[in-house]
C-alpha positions, 0 to 999 in steps of 0.5 A: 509475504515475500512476494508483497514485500517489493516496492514495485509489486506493492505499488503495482497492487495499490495501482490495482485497487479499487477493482481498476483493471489495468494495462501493463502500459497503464501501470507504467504510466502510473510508475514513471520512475521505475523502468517498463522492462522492470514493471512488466517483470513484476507482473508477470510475477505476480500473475504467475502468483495469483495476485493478478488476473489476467482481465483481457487481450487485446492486440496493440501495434502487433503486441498483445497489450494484457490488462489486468486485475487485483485479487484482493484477497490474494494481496493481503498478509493475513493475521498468522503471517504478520504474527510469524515473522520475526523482528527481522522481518517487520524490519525489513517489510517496514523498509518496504513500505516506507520505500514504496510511500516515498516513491508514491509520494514523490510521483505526486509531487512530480505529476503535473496535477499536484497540489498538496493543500487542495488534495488535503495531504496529510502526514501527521505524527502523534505520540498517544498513550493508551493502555492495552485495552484503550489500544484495542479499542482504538485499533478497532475504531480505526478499522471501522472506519477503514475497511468500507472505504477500502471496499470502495471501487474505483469510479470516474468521481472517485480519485485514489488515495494512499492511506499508511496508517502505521501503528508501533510502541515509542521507546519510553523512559521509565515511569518518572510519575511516582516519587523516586524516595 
């Protein structure tokens, strides 16, 4: 979880998915807001960790140019983990993640491609009332509908999205429905 709960290596990770095999160069390219020395040091990080495999080597220039690959399976904080952390914990991963959509979000809009209504960008919020069992339901749903298109892998026709679907109970005030007599 510590390892993943980093601006930089998550969006290395969302970079990598869909089975793309990538350059360290390439990865700087897709984070032009962040420094190369600190890309590559949040590479070698994660392939020290067994996140990264190293795809190949190839000679550039005199420098041997390494291209790299996600192991999905490596990059995932399991259901045992995500139940063991503290709210402190949840506190700060969710800082992460918001950072790391903030930074991905404002890359878009600075490339010169961007265009939010044709992309269809999307960033709605709605608040839903579900009992604990209409929740379950609902999250099952979601991950039905999810997880094949996460499997998907990176083809010349598909384009990469960011997809933070984010889940929590609102504070609430006390039921105000039944007669206060």
């Amino acid at each position: 979880m510590e390892l993943l709960a980093h601006p930089v290596r998550l969006r290395i990770v969302h970079a990598l998915s869909g089975g793309r095999v990538m350059t360290t160069s390439q990865l700087c390219a897709c984070m032009p807001d962040v420094s190369k020395a600190t890309v590559y040091r949040h590479v070698d990080l994660l392939a020290e960790h067994d996140i990264l495999d190293l795809a190949g080597e190839q000679r550039v220039r005199g420098a041997v140019e390494r291209s790299y690959r996600l192991r999905r399976e490596r990059a995932v904080i399991d259901a045992d983990t995500a139940t063991s952390a503290s709210v402190d914990d949840h506190r700060r991963i969710f800082a992460v993640a918001m950072a790391t959509l903030l930074a991905e979000f404002q890359t878009y809009l600075d490339s010169d491609h961007a265009d939010p209504a044709g992309d269809l960008v999307g960033y709605r919020q709605h608040a839903i009332w579900l009992d604990r069992d209409e929740l379950a339901a609902f999250i099952a749903d979601l991950r039905a509908v999810i997880a094949p298109r996460v499997a998907h892998p990176a083809t010349t026709d598909r384009e990469p999205y960011l997809l933070s679907p984010i889940l929590f109970p609102l504070a609430s005030e006390p039921d105000r429905t039944e007669d206060a007599s």
